[in-house]
C-alpha positions in Angstrom: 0.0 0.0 0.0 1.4 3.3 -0.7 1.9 5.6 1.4 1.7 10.0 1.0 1.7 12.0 4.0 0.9 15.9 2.6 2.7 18.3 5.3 -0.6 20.4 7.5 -3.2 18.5 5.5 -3.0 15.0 6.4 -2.9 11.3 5.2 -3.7 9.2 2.3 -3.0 5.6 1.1 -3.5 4.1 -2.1 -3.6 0.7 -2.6 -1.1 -0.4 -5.9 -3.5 -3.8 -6.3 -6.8 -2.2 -6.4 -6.6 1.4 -6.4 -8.4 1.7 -3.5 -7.7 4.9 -1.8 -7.7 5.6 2.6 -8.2 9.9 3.2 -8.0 10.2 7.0 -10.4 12.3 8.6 -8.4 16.0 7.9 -7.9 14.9 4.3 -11.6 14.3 3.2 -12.9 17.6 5.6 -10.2 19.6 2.9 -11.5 17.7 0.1 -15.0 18.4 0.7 -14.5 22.0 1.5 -12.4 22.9 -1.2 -8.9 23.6 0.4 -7.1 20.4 -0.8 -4.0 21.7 -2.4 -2.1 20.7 -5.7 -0.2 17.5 -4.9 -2.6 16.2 -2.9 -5.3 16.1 -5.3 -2.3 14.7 -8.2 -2.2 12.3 -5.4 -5.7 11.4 -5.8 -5.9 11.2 -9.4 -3.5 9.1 -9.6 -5.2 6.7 -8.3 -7.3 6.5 -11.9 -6.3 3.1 -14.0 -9.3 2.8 -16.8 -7.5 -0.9 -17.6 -8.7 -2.3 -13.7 -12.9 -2.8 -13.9 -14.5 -2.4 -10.8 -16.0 -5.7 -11.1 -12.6 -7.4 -10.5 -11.7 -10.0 -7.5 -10.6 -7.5 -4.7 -12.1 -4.4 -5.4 -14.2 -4.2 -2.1 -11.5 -6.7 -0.6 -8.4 -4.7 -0.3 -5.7 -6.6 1.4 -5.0 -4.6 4.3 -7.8 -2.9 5.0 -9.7 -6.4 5.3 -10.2 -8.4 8.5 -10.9 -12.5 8.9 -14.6 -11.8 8.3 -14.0 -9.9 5.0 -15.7 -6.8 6.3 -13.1 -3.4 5.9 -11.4 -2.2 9.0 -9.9 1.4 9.5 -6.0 1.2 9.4 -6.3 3.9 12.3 -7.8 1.7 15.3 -9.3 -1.3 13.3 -13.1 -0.9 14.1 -15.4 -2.1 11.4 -16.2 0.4 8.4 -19.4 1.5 8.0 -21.1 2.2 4.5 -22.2 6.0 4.6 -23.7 7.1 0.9 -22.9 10.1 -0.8 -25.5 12.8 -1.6 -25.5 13.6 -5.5 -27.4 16.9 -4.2 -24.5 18.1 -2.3 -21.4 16.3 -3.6 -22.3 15.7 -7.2 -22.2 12.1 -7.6 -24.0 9.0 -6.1 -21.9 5.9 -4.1 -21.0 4.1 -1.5 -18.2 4.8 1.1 -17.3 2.5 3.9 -16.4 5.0 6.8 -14.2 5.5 10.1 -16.2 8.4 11.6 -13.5 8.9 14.0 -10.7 8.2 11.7 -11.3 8.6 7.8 -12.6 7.4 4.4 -12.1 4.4 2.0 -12.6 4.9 -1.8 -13.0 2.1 -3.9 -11.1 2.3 -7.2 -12.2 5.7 -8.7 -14.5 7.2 -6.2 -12.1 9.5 -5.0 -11.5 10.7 -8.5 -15.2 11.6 -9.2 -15.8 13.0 -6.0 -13.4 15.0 -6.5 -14.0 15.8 -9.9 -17.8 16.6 -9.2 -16.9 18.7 -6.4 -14.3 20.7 -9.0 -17.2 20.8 -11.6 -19.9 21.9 -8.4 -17.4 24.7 -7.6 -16.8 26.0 -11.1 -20.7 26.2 -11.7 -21.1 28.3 -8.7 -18.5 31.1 -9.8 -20.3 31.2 -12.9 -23.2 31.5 -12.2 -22.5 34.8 -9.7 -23.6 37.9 -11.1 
């Protein structure tokens, strides 16, 4: 699993097998408010590899974020994720996320692309649609 740590902003891990991406909690609050700067969001995109489907053996298994009972665990303090859905309203797209609320966020393969994407796109709407 790779490993970035982004100097004030926080944590992320990428998984190389599945693309799979872990934001800890101060990392998704900057990505959903917009303050997420440059190499952290290259960071994020590229986790984008069109040649794995999403339908492929491990992509809600990632090795380490797995326990015994196949359920995903957060790397932090190893409770059991739970699945938290995104609100197209608000964030611009529609999916799953399995969620540490104490600790962070797991993207499957993509997810953290188009969220990030849709909130870019949410953003650029908004300044051009001021008078």
């Amino acid at each position: 699993m790779a490993h970035e740590v982004f100097a004030s902003q926080g944590q992320m891990w990428k998984c190389t097998g599945c693309t799979g991406m872990w934001l800890d909690a101060a990392m998704m609050k900057l990505l959903t408010s917009a303050d997420l700067e440059g190499p952290a969001r290259d960071f994020i995109r590229s986790t984008r590899r069109p040649e794995v489907k999403s339908e492929s053996a491990g992509y809600r298994q990632p090795a380490r974020l797995a326990n015994s009972a196949g359920g995903l665990t957060c790397p932090e303090c190893e409770a059991q994720l739970t699945m938290s859905r995104t609100n197209k309203h608000q964030h611009g797209v529609d999916f799953y996320l399995d969620v540490c609320e104490a600790h962070g966020v797991w993207f499957d393969k993509d997810e953290a692309v188009f969220l990030l994407t849709a909130l870019e796109l949410k953003r650029l709407a908004a300044m051009m649609n001021r008078p």
